[in-house]
mmCIF file of the N, C-alpha and C atoms, coordinates in Angstrom:
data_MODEL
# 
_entry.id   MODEL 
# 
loop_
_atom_site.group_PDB 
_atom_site.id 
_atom_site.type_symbol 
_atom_site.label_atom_id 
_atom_site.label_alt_id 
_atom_site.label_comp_id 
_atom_site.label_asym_id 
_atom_site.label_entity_id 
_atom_site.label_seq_id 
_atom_site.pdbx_PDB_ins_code 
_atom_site.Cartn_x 
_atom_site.Cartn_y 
_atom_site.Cartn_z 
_atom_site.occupancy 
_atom_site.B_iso_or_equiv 
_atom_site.pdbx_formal_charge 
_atom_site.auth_seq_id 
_atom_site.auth_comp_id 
_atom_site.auth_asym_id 
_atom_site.auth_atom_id 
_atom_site.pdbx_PDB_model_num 
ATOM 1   N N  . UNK A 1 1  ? 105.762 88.923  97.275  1.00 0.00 ? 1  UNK A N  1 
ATOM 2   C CA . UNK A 1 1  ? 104.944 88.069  96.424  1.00 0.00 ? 1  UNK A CA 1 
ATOM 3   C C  . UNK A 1 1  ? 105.735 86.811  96.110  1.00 0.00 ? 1  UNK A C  1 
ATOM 4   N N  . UNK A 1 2  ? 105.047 85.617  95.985  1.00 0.00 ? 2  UNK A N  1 
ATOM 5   C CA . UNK A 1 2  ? 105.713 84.584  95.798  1.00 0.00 ? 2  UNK A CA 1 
ATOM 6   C C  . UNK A 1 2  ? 106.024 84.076  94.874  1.00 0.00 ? 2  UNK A C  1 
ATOM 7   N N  . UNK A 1 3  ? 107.247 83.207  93.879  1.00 0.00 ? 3  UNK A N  1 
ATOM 8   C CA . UNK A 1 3  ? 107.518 82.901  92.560  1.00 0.00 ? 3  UNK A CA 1 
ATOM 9   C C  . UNK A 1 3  ? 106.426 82.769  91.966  1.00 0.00 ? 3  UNK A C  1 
ATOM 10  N N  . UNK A 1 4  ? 105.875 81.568  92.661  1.00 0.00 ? 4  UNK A N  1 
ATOM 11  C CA . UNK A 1 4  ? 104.610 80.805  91.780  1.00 0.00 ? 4  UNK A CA 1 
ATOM 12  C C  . UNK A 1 4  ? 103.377 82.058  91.358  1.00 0.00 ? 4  UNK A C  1 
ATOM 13  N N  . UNK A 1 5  ? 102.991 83.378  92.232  1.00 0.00 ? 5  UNK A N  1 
ATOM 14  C CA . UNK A 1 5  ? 102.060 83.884  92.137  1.00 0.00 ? 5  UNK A CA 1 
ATOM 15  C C  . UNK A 1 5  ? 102.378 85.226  90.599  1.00 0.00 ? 5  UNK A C  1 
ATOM 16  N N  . UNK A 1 6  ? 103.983 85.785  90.725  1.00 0.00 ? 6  UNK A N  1 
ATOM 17  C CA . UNK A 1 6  ? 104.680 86.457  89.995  1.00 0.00 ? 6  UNK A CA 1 
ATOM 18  C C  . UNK A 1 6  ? 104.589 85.970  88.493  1.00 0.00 ? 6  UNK A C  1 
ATOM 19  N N  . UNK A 1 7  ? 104.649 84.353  88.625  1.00 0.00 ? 7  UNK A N  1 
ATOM 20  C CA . UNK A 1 7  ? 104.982 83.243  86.637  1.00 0.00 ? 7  UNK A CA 1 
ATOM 21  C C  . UNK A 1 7  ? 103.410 83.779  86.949  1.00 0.00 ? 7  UNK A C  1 
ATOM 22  N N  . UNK A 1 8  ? 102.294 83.255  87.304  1.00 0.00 ? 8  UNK A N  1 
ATOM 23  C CA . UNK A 1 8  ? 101.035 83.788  87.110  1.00 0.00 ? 8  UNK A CA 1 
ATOM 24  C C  . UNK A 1 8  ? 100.638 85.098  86.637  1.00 0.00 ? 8  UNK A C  1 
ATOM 25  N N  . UNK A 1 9  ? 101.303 85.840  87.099  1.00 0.00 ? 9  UNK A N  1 
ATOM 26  C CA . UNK A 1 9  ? 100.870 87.282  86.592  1.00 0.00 ? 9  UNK A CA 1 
ATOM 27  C C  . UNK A 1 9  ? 101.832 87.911  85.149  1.00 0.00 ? 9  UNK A C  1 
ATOM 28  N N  . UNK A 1 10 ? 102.928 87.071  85.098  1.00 0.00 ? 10 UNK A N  1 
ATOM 29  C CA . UNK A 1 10 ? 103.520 87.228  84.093  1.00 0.00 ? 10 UNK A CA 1 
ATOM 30  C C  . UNK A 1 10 ? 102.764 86.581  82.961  1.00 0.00 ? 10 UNK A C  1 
ATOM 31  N N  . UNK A 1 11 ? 102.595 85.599  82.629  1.00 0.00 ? 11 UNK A N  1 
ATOM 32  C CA . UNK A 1 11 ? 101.579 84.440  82.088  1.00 0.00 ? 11 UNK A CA 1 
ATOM 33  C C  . UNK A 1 11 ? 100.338 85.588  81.557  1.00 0.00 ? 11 UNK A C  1 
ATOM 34  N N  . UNK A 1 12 ? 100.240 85.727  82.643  1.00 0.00 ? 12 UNK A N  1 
ATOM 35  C CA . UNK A 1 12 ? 98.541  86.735  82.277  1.00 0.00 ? 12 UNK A CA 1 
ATOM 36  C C  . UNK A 1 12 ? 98.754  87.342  80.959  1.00 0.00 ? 12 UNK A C  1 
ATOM 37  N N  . UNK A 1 13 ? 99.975  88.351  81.448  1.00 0.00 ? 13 UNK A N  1 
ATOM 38  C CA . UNK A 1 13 ? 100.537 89.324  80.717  1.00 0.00 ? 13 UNK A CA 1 
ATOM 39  C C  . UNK A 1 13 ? 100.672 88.859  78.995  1.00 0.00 ? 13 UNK A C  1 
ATOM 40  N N  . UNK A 1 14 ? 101.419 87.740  79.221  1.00 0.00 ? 14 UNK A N  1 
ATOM 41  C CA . UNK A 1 14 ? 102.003 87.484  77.893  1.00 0.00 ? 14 UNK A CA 1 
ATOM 42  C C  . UNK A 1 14 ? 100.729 86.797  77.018  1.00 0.00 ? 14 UNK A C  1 
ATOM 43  N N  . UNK A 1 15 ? 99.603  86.129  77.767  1.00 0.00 ? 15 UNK A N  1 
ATOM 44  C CA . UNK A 1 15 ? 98.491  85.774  76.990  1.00 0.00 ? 15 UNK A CA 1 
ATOM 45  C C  . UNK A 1 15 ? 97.667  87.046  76.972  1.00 0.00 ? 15 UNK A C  1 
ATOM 46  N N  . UNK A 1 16 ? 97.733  88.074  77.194  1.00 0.00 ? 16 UNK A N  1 
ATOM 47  C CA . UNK A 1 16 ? 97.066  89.329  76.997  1.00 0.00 ? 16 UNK A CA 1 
ATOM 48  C C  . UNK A 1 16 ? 97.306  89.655  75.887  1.00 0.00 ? 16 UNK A C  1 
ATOM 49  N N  . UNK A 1 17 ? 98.528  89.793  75.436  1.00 0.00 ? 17 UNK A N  1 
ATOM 50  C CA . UNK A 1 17 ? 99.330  90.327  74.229  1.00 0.00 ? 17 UNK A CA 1 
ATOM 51  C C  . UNK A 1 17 ? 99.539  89.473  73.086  1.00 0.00 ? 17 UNK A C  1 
ATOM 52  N N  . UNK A 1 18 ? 98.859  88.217  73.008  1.00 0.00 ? 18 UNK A N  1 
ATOM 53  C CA . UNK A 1 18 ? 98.534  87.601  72.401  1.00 0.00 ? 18 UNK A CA 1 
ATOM 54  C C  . UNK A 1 18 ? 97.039  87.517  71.971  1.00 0.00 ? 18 UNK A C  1 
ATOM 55  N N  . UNK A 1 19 ? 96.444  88.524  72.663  1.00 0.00 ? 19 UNK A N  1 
ATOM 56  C CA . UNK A 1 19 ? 94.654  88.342  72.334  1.00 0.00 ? 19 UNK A CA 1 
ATOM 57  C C  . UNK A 1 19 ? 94.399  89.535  71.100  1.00 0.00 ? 19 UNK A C  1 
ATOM 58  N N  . UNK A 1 20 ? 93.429  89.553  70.332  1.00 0.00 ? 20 UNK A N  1 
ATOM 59  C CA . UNK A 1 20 ? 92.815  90.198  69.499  1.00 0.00 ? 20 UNK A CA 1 
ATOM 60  C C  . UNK A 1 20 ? 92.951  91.539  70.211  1.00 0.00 ? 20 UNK A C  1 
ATOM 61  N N  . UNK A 1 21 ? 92.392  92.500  69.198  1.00 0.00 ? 21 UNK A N  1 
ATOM 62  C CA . UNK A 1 21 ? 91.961  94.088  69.946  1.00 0.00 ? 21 UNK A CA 1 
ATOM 63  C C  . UNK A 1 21 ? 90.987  93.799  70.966  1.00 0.00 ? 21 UNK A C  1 
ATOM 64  N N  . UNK A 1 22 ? 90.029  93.395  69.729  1.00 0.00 ? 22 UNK A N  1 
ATOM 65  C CA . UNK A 1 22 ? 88.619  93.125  70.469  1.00 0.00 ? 22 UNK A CA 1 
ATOM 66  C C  . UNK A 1 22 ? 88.537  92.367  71.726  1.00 0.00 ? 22 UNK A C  1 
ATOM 67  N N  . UNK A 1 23 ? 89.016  91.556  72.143  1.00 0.00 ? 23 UNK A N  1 
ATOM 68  C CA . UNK A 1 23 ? 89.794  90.323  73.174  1.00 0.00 ? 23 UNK A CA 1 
ATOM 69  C C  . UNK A 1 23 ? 90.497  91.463  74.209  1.00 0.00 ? 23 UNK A C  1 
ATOM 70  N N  . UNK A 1 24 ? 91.048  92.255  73.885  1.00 0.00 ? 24 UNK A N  1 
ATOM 71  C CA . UNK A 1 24 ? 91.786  92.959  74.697  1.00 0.00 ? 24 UNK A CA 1 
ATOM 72  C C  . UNK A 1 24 ? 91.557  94.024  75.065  1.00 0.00 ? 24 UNK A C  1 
ATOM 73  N N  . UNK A 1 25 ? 90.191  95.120  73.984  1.00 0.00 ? 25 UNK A N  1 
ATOM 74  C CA . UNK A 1 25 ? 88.963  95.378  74.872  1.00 0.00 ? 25 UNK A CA 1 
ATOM 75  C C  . UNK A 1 25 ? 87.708  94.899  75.921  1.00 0.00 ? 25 UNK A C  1 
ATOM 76  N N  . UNK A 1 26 ? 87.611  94.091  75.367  1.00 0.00 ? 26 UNK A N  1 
ATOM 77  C CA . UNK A 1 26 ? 86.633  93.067  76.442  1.00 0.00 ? 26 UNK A CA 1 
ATOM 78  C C  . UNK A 1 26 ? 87.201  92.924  78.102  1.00 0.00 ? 26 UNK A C  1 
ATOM 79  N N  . UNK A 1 27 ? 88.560  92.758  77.621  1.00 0.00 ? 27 UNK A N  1 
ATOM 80  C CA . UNK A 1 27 ? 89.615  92.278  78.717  1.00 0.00 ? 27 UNK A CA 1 
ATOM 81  C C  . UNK A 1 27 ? 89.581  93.410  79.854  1.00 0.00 ? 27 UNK A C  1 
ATOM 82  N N  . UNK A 1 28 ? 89.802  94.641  79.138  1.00 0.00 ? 28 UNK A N  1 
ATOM 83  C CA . UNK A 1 28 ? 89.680  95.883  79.811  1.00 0.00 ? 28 UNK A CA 1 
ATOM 84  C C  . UNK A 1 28 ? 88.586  96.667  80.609  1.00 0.00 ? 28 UNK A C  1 
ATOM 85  N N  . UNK A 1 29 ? 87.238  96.224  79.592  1.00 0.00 ? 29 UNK A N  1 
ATOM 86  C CA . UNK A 1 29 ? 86.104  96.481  80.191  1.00 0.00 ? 29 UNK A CA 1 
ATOM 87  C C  . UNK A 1 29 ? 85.812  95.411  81.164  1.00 0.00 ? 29 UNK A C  1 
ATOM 88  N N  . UNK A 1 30 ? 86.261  94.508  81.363  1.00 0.00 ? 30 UNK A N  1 
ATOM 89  C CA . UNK A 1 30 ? 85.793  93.624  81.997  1.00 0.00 ? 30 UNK A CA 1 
ATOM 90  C C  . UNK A 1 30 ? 86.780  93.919  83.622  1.00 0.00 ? 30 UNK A C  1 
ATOM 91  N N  . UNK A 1 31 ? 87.937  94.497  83.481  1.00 0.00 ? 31 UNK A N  1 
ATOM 92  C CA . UNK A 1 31 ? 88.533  94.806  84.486  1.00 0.00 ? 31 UNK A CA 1 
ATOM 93  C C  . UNK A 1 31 ? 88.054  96.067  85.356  1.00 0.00 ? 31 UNK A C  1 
ATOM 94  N N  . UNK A 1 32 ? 87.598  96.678  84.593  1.00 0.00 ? 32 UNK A N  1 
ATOM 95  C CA . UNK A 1 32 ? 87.098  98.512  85.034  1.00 0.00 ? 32 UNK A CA 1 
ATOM 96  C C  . UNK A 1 32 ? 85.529  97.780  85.495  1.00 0.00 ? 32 UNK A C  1 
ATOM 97  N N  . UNK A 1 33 ? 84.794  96.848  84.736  1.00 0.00 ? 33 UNK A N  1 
ATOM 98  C CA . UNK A 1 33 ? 83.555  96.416  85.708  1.00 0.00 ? 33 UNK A CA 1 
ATOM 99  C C  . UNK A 1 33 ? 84.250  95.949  87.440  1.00 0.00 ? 33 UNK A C  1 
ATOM 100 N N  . UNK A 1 34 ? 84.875  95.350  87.422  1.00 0.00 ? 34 UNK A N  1 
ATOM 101 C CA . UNK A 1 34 ? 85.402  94.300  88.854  1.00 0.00 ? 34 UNK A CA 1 
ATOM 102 C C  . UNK A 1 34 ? 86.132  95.337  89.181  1.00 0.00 ? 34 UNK A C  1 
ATOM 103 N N  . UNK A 1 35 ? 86.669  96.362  89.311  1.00 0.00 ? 35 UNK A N  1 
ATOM 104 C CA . UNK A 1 35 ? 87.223  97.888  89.856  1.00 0.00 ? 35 UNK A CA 1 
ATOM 105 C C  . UNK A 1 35 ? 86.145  98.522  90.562  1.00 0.00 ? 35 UNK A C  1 
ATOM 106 N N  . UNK A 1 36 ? 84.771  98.749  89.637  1.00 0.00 ? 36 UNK A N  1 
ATOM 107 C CA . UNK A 1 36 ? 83.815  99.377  90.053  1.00 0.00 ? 36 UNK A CA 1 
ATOM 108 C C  . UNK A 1 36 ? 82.950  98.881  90.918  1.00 0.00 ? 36 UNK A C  1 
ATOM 109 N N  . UNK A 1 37 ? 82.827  97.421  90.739  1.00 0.00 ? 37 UNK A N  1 
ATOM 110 C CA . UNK A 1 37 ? 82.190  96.595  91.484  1.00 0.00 ? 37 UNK A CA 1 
ATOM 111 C C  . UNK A 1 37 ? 83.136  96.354  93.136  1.00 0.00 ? 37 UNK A C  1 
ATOM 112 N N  . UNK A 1 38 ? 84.285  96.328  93.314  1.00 0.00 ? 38 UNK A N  1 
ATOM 113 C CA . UNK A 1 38 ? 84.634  96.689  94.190  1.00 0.00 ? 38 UNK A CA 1 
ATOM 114 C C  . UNK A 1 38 ? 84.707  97.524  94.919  1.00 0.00 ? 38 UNK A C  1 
ATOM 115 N N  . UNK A 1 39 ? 84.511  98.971  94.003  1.00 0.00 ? 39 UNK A N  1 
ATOM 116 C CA . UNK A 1 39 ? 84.633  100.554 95.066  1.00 0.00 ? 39 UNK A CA 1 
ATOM 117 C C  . UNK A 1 39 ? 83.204  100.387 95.571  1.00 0.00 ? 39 UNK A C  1 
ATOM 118 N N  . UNK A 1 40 ? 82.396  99.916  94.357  1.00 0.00 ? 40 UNK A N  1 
ATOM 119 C CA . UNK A 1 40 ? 80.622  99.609  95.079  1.00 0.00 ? 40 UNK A CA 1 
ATOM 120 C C  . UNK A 1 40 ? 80.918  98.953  96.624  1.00 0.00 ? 40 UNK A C  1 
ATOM 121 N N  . UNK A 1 41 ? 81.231  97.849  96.536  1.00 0.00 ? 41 UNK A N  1 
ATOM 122 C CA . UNK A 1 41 ? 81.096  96.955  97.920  1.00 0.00 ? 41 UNK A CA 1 
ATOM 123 C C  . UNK A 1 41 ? 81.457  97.779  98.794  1.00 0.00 ? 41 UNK A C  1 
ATOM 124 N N  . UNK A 1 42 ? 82.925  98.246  98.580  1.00 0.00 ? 42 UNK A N  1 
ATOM 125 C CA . UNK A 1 42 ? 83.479  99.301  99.652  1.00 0.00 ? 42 UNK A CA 1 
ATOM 126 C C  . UNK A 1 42 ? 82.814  100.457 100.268 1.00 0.00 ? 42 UNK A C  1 
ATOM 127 N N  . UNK A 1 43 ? 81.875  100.741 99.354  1.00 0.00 ? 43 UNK A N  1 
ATOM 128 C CA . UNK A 1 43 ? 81.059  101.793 99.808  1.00 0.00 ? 43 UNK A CA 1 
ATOM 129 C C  . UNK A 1 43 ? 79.691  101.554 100.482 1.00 0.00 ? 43 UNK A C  1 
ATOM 130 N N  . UNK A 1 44 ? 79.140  100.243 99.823  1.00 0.00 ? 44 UNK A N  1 
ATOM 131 C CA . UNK A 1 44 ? 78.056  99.621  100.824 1.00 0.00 ? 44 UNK A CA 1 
ATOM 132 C C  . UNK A 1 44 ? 78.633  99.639  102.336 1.00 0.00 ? 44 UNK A C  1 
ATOM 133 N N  . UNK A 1 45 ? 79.850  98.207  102.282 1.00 0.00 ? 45 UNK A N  1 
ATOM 134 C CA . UNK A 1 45 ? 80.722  98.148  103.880 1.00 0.00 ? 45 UNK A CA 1 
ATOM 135 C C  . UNK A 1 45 ? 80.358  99.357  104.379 1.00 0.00 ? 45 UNK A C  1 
ATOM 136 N N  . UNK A 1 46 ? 80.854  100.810 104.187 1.00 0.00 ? 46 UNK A N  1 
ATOM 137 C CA . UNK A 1 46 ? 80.712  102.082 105.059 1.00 0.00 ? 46 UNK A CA 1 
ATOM 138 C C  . UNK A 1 46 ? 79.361  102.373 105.589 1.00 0.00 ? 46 UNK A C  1 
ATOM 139 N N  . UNK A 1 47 ? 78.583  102.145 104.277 1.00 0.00 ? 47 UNK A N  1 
ATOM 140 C CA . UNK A 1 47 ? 77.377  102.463 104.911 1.00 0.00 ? 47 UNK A CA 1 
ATOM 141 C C  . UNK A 1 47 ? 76.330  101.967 105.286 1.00 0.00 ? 47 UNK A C  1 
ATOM 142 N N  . UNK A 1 48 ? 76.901  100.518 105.620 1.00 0.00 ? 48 UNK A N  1 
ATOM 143 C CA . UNK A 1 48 ? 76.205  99.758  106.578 1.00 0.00 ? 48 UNK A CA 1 
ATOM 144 C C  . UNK A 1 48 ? 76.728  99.709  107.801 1.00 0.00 ? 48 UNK A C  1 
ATOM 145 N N  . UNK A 1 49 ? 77.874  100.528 107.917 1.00 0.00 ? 49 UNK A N  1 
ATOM 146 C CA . UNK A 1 49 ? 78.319  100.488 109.199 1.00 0.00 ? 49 UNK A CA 1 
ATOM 147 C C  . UNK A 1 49 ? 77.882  102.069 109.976 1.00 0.00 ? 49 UNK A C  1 
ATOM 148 N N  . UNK A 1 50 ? 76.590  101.985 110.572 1.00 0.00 ? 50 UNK A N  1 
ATOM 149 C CA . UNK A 1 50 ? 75.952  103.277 110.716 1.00 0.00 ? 50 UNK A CA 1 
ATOM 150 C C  . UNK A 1 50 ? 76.768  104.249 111.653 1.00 0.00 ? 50 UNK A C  1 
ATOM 151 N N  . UNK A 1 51 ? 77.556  103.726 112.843 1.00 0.00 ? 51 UNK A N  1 
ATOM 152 C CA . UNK A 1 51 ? 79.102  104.297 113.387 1.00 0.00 ? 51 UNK A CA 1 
ATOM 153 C C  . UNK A 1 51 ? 79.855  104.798 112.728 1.00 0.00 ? 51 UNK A C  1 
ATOM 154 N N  . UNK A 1 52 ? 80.565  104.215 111.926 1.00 0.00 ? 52 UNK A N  1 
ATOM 155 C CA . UNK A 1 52 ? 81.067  104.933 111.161 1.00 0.00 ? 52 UNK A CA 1 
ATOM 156 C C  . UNK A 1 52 ? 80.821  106.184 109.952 1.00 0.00 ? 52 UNK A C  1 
ATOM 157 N N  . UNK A 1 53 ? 79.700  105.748 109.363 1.00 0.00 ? 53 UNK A N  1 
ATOM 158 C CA . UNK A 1 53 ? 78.649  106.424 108.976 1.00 0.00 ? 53 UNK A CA 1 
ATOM 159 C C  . UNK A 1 53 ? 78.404  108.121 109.707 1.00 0.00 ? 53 UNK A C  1 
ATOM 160 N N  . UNK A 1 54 ? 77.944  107.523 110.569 1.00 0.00 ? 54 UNK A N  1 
ATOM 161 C CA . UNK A 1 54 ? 77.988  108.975 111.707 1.00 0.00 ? 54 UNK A CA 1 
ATOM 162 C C  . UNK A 1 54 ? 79.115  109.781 111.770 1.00 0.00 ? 54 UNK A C  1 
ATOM 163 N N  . UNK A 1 55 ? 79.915  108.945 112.073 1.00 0.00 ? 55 UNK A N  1 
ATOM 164 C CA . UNK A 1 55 ? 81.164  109.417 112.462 1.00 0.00 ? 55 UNK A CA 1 
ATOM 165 C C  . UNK A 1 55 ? 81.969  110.082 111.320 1.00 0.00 ? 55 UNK A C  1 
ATOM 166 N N  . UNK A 1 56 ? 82.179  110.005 110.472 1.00 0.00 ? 56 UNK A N  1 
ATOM 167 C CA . UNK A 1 56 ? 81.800  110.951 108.660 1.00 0.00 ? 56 UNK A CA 1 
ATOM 168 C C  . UNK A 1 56 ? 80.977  111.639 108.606 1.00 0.00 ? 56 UNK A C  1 
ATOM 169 N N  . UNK A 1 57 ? 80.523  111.812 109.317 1.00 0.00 ? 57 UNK A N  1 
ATOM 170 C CA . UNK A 1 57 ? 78.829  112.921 108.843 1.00 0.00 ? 57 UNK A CA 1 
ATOM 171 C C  . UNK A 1 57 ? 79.763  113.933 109.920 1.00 0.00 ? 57 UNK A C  1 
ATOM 172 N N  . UNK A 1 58 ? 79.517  113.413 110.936 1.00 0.00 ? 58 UNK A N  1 
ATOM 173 C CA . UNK A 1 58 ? 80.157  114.642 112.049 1.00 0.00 ? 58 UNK A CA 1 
ATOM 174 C C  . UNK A 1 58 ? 81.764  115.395 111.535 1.00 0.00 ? 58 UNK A C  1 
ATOM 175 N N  . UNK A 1 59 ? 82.231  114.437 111.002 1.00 0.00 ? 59 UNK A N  1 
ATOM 176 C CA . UNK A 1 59 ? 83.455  115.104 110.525 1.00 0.00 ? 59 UNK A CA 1 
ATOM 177 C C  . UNK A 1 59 ? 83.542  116.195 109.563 1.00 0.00 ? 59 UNK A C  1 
ATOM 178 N N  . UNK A 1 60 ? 82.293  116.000 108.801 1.00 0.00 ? 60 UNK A N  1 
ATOM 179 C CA . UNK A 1 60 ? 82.085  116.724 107.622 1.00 0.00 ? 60 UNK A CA 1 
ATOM 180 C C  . UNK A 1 60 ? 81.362  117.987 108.142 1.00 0.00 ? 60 UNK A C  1 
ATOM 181 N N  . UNK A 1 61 ? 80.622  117.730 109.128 1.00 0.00 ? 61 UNK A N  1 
ATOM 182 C CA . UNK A 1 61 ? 79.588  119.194 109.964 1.00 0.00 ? 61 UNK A CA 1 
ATOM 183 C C  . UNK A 1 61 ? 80.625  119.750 110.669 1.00 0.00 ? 61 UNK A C  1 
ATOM 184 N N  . UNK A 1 62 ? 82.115  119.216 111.397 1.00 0.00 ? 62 UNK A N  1 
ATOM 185 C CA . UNK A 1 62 ? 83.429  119.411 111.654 1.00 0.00 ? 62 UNK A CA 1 
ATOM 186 C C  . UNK A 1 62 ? 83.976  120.858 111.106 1.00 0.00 ? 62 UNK A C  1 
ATOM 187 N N  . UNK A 1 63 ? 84.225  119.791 109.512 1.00 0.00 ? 63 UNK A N  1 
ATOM 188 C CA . UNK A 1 63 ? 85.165  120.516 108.434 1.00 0.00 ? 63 UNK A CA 1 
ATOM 189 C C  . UNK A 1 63 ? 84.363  121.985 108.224 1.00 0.00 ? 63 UNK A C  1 
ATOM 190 N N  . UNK A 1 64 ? 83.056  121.539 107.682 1.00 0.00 ? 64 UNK A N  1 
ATOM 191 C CA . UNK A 1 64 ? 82.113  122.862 107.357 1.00 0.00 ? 64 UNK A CA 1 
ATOM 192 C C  . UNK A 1 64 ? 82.127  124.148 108.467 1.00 0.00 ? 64 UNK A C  1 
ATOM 193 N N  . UNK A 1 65 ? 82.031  123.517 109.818 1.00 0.00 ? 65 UNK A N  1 
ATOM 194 C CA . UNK A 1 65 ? 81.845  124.666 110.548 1.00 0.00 ? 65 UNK A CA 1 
ATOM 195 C C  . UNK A 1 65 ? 83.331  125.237 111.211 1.00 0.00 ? 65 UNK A C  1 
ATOM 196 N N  . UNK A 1 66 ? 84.664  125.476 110.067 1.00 0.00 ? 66 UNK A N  1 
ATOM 197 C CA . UNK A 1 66 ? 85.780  125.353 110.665 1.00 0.00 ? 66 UNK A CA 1 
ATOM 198 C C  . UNK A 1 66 ? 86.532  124.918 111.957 1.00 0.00 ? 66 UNK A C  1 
ATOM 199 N N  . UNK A 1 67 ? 86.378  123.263 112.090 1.00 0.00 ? 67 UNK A N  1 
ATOM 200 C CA . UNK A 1 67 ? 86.997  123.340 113.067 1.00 0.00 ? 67 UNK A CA 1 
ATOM 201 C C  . UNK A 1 67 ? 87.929  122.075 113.013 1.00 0.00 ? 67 UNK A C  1 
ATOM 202 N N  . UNK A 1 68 ? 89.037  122.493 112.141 1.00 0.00 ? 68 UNK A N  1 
ATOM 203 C CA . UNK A 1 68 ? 89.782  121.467 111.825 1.00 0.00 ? 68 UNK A CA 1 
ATOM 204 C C  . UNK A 1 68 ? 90.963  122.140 112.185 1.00 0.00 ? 68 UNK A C  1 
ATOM 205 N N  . UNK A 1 69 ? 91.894  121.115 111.717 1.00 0.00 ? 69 UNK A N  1 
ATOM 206 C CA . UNK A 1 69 ? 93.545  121.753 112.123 1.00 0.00 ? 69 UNK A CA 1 
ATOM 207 C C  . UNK A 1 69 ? 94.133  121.718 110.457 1.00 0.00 ? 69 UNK A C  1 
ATOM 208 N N  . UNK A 1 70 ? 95.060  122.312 110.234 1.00 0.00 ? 70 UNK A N  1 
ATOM 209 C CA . UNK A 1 70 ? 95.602  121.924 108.803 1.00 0.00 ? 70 UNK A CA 1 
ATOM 210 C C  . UNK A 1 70 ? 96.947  120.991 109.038 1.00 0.00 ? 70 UNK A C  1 
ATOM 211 N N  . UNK A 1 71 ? 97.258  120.183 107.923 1.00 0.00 ? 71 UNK A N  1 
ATOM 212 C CA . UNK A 1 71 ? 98.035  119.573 108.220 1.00 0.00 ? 71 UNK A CA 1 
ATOM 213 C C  . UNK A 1 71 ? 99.831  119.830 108.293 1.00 0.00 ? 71 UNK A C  1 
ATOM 214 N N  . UNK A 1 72 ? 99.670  121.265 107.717 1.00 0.00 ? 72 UNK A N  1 
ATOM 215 C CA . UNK A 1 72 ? 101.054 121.550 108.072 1.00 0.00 ? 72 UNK A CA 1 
ATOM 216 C C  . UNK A 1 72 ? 101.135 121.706 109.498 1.00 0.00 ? 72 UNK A C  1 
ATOM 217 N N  . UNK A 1 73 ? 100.037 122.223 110.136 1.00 0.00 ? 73 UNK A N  1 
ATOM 218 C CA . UNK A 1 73 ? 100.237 121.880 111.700 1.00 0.00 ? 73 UNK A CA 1 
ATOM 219 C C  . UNK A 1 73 ? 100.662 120.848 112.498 1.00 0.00 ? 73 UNK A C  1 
ATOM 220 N N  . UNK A 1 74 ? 99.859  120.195 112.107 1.00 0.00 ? 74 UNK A N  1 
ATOM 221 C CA . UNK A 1 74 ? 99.640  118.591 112.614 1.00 0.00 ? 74 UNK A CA 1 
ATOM 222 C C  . UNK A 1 74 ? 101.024 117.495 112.331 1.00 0.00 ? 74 UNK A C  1 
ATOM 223 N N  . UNK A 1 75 ? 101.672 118.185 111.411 1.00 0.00 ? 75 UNK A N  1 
ATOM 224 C CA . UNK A 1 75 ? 103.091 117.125 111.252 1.00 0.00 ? 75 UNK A CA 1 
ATOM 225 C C  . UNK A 1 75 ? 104.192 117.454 111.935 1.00 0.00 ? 75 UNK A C  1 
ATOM 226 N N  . UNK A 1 76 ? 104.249 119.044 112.223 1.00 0.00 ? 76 UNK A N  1 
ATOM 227 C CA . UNK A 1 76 ? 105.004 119.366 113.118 1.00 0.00 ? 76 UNK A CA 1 
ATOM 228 C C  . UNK A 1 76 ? 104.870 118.714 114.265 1.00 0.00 ? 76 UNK A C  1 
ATOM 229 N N  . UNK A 1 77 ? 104.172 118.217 114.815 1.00 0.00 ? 77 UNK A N  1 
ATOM 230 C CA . UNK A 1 77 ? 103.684 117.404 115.843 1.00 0.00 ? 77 UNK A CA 1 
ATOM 231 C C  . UNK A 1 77 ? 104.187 115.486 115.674 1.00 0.00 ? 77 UNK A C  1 
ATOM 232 N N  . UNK A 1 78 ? 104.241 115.260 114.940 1.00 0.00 ? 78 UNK A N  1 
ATOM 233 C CA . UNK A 1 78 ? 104.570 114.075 114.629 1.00 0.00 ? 78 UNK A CA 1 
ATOM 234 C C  . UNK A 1 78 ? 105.917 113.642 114.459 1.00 0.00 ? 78 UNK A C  1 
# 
């Protein structure tokens, strides 16, 4: 990360701790919205991608009908 981006996030910090409760609830809810609103997008992306999409579905009809490997197997291998 770069100086200039680091004084920015420090900055944040120190005007955070300078805000009200209330200011610094708002602050919080307002971060957990743009968290959620991101896992949203992330989860649209998947499932507009109907390939991939599939390709999760089959994995999961995979897992269900035992036919996976476990991973203590699988590292021995690696």
């Amino acid at each position: 990360m770069s100086k200039t981006a680091t004084i920015k996030v420090e900055k944040i910090f120190v005007d955070f701790e300078r805000l009200s409760k209330k200011s610094k609830k708002e602050v919080a809810d307002f971060i957990a919205y743009l968290k959620a609103k991101e896992e949203l997008e992330a989860t649209k992306e998947v499932l507009r991608d109907k390939d991939f999409l599939n390709s999760i579905m089959r994995g999961d009809e995979d897992f269900k009908a035992g036919r996976f490997k476990r991973w203590s197997e699988v590292k021995e291998n690696v």
